[in-house]
C-alpha positions in Angstrom: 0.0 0.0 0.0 2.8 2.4 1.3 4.7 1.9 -2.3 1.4 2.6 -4.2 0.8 5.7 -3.1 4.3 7.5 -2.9 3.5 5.9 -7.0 1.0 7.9 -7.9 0.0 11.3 -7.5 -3.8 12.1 -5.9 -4.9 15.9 -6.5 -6.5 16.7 -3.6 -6.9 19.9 -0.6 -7.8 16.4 1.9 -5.0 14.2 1.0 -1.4 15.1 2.0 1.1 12.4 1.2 3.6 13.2 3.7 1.0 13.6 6.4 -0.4 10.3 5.5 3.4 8.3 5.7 3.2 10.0 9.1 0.0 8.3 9.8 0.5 5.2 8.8 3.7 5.2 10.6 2.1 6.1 14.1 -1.1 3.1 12.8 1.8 0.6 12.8 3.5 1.4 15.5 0.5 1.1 17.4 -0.5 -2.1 15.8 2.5 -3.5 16.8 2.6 -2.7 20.9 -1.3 -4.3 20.5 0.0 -7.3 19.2 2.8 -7.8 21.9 0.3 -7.3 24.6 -1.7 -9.5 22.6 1.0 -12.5 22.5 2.1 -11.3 26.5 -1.4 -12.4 27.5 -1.5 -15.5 25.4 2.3 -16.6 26.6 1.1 -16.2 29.9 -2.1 -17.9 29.8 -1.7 -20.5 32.6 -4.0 -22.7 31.0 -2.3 -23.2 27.3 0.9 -23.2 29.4 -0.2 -26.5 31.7 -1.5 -28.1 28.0 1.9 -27.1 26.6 3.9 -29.0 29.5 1.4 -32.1 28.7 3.2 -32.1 25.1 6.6 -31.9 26.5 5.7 -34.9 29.5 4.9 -37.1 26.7 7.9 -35.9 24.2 10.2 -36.5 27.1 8.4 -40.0 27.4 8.1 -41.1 23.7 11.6 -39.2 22.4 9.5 -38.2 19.4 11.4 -36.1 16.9 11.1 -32.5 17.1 11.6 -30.3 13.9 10.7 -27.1 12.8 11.0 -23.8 14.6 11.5 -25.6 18.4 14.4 -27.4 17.2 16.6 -25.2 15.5 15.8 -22.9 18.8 17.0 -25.9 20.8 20.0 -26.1 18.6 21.2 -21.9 19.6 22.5 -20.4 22.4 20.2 -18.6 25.0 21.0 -15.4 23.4 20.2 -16.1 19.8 16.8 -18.2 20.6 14.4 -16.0 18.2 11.3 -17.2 20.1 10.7 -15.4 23.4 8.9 -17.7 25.8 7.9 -14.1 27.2 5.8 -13.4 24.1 5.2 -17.1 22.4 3.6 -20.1 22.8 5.8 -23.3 22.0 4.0 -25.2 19.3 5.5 -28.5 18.6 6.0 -30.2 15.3 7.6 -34.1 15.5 7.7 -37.1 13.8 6.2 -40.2 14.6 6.1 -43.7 13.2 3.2 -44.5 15.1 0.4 -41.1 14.4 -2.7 -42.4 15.8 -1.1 -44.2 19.0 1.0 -41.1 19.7 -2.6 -39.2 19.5 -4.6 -40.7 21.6 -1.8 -41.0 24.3 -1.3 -36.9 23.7 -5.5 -36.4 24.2 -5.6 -38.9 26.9 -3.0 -37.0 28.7 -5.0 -34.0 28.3 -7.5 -35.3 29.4 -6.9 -36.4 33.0 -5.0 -32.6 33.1 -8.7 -31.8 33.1 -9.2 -29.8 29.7 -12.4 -30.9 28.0 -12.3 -28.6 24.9 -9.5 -30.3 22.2 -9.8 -31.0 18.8 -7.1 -33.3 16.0 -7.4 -31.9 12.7 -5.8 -32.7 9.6 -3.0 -30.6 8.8 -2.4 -28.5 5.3 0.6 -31.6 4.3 -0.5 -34.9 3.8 0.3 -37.2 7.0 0.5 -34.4 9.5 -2.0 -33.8 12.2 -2.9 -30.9 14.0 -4.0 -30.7 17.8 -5.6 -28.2 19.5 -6.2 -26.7 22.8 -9.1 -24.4 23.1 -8.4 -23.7 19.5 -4.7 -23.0 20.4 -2.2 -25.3 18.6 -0.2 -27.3 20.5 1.5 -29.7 18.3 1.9 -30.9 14.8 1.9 -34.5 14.4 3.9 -35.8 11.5 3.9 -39.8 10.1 7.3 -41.2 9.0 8.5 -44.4 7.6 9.9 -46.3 10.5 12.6 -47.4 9.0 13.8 -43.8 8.7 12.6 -42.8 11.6 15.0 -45.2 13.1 17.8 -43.9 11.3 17.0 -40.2 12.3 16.6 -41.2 16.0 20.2 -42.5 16.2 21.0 -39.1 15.1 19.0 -36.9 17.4 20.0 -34.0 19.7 18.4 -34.0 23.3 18.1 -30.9 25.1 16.1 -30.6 28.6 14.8 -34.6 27.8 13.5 -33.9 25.1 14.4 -34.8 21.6 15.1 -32.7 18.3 16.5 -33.4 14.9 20.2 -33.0 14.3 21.5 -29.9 12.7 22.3 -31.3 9.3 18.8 -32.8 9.0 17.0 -29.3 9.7 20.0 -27.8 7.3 18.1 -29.9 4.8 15.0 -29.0 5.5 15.6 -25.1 5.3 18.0 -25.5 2.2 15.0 -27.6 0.3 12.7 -24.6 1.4 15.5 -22.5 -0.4 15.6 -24.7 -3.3 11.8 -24.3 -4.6 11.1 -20.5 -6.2 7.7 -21.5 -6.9 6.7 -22.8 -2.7 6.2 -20.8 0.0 8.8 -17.7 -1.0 7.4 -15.2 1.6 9.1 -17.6 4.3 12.3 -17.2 2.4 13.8 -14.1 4.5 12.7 -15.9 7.9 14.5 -19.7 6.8 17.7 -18.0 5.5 17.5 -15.9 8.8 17.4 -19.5 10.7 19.9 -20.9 8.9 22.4 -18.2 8.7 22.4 -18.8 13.1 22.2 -22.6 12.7 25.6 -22.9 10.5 27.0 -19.9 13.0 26.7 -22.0 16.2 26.4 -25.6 15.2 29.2 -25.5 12.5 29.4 -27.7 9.6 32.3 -30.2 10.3 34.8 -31.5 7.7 35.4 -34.9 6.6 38.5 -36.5 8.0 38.8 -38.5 4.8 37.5 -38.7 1.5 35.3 -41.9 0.8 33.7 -43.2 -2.4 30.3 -41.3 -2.9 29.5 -44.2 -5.1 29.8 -47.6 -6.6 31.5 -48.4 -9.7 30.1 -45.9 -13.0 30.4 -45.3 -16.9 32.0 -46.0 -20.3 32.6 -42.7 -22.1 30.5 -43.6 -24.5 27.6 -44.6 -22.1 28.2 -41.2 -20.3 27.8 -39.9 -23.6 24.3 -41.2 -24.5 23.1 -39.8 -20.7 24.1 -36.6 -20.7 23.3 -35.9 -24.3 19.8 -36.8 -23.3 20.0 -34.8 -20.2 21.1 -32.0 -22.6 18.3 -32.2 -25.4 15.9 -33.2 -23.0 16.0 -30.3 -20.4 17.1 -32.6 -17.7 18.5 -31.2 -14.3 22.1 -32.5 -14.2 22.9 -33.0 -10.4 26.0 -35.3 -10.6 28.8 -35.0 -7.5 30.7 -33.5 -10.3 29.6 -30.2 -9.5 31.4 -29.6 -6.2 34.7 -29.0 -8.1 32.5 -26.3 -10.7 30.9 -24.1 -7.6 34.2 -24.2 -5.4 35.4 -22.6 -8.6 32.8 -20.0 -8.4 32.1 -20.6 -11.8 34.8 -19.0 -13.4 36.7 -20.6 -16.5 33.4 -22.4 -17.3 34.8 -24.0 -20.6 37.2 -26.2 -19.2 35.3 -26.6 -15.8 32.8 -28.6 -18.3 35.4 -31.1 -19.2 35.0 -33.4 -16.3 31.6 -33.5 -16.1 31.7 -34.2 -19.6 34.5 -36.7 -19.4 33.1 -37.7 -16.0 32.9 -41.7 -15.5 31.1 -41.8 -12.5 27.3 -42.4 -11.8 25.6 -39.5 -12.9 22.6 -38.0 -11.7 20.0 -36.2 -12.5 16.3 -34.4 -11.9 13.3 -35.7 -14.1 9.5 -35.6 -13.9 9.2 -38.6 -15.9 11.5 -40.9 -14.1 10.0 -44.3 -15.2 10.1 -43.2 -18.9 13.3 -41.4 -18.7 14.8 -45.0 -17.2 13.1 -47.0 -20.1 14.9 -44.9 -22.5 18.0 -44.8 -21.2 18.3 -48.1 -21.1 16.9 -49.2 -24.5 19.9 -46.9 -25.5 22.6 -48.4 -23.3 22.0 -51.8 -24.4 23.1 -50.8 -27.4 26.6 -50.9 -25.7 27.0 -54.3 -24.5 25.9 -57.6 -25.7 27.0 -59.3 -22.2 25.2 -58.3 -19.3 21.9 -56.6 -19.2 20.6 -53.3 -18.1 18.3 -53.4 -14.9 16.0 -50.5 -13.0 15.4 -50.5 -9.9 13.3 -47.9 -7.6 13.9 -46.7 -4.4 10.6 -45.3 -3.0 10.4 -42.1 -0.9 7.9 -43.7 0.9 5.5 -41.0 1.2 7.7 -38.3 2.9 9.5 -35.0 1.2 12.3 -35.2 2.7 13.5 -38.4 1.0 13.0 -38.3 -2.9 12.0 -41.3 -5.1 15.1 -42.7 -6.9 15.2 -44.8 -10.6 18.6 -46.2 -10.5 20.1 -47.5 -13.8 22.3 -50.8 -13.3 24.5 -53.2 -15.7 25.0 -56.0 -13.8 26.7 -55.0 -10.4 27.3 -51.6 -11.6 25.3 -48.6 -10.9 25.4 -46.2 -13.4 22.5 -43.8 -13.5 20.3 -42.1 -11.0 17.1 -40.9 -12.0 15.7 -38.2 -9.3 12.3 -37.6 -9.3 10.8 -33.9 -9.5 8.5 -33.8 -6.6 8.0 -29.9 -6.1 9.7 -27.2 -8.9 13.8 -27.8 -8.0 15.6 -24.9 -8.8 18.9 -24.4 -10.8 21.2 -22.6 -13.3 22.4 -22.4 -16.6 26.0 -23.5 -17.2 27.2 -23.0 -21.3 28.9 -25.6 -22.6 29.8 -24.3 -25.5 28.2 -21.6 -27.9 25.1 -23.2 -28.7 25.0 -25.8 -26.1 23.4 -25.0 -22.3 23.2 -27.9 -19.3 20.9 -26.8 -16.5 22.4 -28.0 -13.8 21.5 -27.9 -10.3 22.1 -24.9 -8.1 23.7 -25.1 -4.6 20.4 -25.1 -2.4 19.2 -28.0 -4.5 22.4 -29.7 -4.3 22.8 -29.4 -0.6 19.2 -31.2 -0.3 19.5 -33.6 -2.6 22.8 -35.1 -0.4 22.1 -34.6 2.6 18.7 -36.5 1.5 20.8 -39.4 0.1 22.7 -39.3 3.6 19.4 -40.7 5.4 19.0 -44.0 2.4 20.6 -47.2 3.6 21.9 -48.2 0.2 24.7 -50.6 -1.1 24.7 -48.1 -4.1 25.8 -45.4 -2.4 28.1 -45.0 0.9 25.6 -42.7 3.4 28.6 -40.7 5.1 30.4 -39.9 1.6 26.8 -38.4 0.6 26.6 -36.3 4.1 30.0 -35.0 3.8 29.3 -33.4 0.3 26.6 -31.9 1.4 28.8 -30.6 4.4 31.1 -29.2 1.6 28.8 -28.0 -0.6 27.4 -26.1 2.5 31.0 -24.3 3.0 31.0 -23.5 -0.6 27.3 -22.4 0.0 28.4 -19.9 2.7 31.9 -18.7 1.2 29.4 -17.3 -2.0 26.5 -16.1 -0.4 29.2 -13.9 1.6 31.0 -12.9 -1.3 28.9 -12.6 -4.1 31.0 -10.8 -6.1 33.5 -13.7 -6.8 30.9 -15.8 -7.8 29.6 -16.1 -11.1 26.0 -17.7 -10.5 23.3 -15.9 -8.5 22.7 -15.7 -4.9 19.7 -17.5 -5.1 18.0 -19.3 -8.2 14.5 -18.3 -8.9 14.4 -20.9 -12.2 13.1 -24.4 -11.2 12.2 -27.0 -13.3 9.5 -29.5 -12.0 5.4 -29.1 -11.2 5.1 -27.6 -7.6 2.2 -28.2 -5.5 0.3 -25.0 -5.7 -1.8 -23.8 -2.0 -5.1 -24.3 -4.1 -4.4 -27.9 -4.7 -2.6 -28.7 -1.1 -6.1 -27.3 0.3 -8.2 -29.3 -2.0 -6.3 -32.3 -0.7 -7.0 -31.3 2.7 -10.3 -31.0 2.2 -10.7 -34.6 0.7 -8.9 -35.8 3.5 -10.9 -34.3 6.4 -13.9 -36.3 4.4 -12.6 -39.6 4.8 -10.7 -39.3 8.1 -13.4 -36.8 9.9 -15.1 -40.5 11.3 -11.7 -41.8 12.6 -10.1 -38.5 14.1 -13.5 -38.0 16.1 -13.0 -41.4 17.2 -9.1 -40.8 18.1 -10.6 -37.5 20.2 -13.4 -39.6 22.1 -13.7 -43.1 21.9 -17.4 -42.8 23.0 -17.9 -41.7 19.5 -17.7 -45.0 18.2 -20.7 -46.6 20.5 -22.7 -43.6 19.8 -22.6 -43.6 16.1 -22.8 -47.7 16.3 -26.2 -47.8 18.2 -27.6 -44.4 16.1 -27.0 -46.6 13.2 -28.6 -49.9 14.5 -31.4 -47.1 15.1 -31.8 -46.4 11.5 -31.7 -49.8 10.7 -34.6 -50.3 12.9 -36.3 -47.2 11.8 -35.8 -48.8 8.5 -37.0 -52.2 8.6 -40.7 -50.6 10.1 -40.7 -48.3 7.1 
């Protein structure tokens, strides 16, 4: 509003522009001291504060993973926290293996702490639910695979008894925010804020040795027929490759190309047609080899975001291609190859996402610490750029992105189809009486029924 009218000009003896910037200024001021009495009451509220220390009993009791805002506040020191237990409410987000067990033990809880008035509703994501307190939220329930849930929980950070993700786990998370131009960009300022704090007091830490990120790889000429397709095909080229091109800074570009062009390892790359993309591939490769054959094989995400779904190319023992699949709009960068040739390869946020992704897969095709400590590199890189911008050839922050992202209309048509078919269950989940009730009104009907 303020920038539309120091735009244009209104001819008028009531309407003083300056006067008005003066207003507005003294409007927002005010607005501002009524919303920090506003949160000072709410933060104080005795009430939400005993439903709040519910949460953390059973959190201390279960060891349920904490993410989000709450963790990476656990992760800081007492100066840097950016929530103010003076002004807000905690609001807990964790992961679960076991969602409807852990929410009935969190409303039973509440329950015997006396509070009548709570509600579980489904939550904007897929697989998250909401629970409230007198229509206050008070934690975010999220389902995992178990199998990775295992893997993160050997991982975790406790603080006070209770249990939070690791730092490079919620370094992924805010980098794959970072990564998608077309998601929620007005959060942008607020993540980077996060994560600038998080790599300042829970630095990254260097690998004491260099392992083999992965198994085996290419002929030249089947790294030919791959990136040649990844080239005419408008693929997202996200080989380990590029480590060497952004520690560079992107400088000399024409003979940084040469390795990933002469490159012999597993290569890698973003697609939206994964399946296809692998059928392709390897009707071509078999055209270089009459001994072994080619096999796909899939590694499922199982459901999550944090873990992508993964088409992975093999000739007999050897792993030569991974396919990623293009679940939100990735972002990355133009890189010539020569006058009238242009890769797009991944950019650094996407990079650092995408690794320390394939750092949580227990896979024999890939070792899980190499995959963490390139992402731990790629995050120095990350930070030496983004500090001195001028010495590096690529932007600060890609705003291209290749891939369909889920759009807030369709994520709250989802919901809405959801809270349909679960409605019945979560009322059940809440009160357990529900089910009787809505069994003997139904064995009324029937008997309303059969007289009719």
């Amino acid at each position: 509003m303020e920038s539309d009218i120091e735009q244009t000009h209104i001819s008028s003896t009531y309407f003083d522009k300056k006067q008005f910037q003066k207003q507005l200024a003294i409007i927002k001021q005010a607005s501002e001291l009524a919303q920090r009495k506003i949160d000072y009451a709410s933060a104080h509220n005795d009430h939400i504060l005993r439903a709040i220390e519910v949460v953390e009993e059973f959190l201390r009791k279960k060891h349920r993973l904490c993410y989000g805002g709450q963790a990476i506040n656990a992760h800081l020191p007492a100066k840097y926290k950016f929530y103010d237990p003076e002004y807000s409410i905690p609001d807990y987000d964790f992961f679960t293996p076991s969602p409807e067990a852990d929410i009935t033990l969190i409303i039973k809880d509440l329950r015997k702490a006396g509070f009548t008035d709570i509600a579980a509703r489904e939550g904007m994501h897929e697989g998250t639910i909401k629970i409230y307190v007198e229509y206050i939220p008070v934690a975010d329930i999220t389902q995992i695979d178990p199998k990775l849930y295992r893997i993160l929980s050997k991982r975790e950070y406790r603080n006070d008894g209770i249990s939070y993700l690791d730092v490079n786990s919620l370094r992924m998370l805010m980098y794959l925010e970072l990564s998608r131009p077309r998601g929620e960009v007005r959060r942008w300022e607020k993540v980077f804020e996060r994560l600038m704090l998080l790599n300042e007091f829970s630095p990254i830490k260097k690998c004491i040795k260099q392992q083999h990120l992965f198994k085996n790889g290419l002929t030249k000429e089947q790294a030919d027929i791959t990136l040649d397709f990844i080239i005419k095909h408008k693929r997202v080229f996200a080989g380990a490759d590029l480590a060497s091109y952004y520690r560079g800074g992107g400088h000399n570009h024409n003979t940084r190309t040469e390795w990933i062009l002469g490159s012999k390892k597993p290569i890698l790359f973003y697609s939206s047609t994964p399946k296809e993309d692998a059928a392709y591939l390897v009707s071509e490769l078999s055209k270089t080899s009459d001994h072994k054959p080619f096999t796909v094989k899939t590694y499922s995400s199982k459901g999550i975001d944090m873990i992508p779904t993964i088409h992975i190319i093999c000739h007999g023992k050897k792993t030569l291609v991974f396919i990623i699949n293009e679940s939100q709009c990735h972002s990355y960068i133009n890189m010539l190859i020569d006058n009238h040739t242009v890769m797009r390869i991944a950019s650094m946020d996407t990079l650092i996402a995408l690794y320390f992704s394939l750092g949580l897969i227990k896979s024999s095709f890939f070792d899980m610490g190499a995959m963490e400590c390139l992402a731990n590199e790629l995050v120095h890189i990350n930070i030496n750029a983004r500090n001195k911008p001028d010495q590096f050839l690529f932007p600060f922050i890609s705003i291209k992105c290749s891939g369909r992202q889920t759009t807030l209309p369709s994520l709250i048509r989802a919901k809405v189809k959801r809270i349909t078919q679960k409605k019945e269950k979560l009322k059940q989940l809440i009160d357990p009486s529900h089910t009787r009730q809505s069994r003997k009104s139904r064995k009324s009907r029937k008997s309303y029924a059969y007289y009719l």
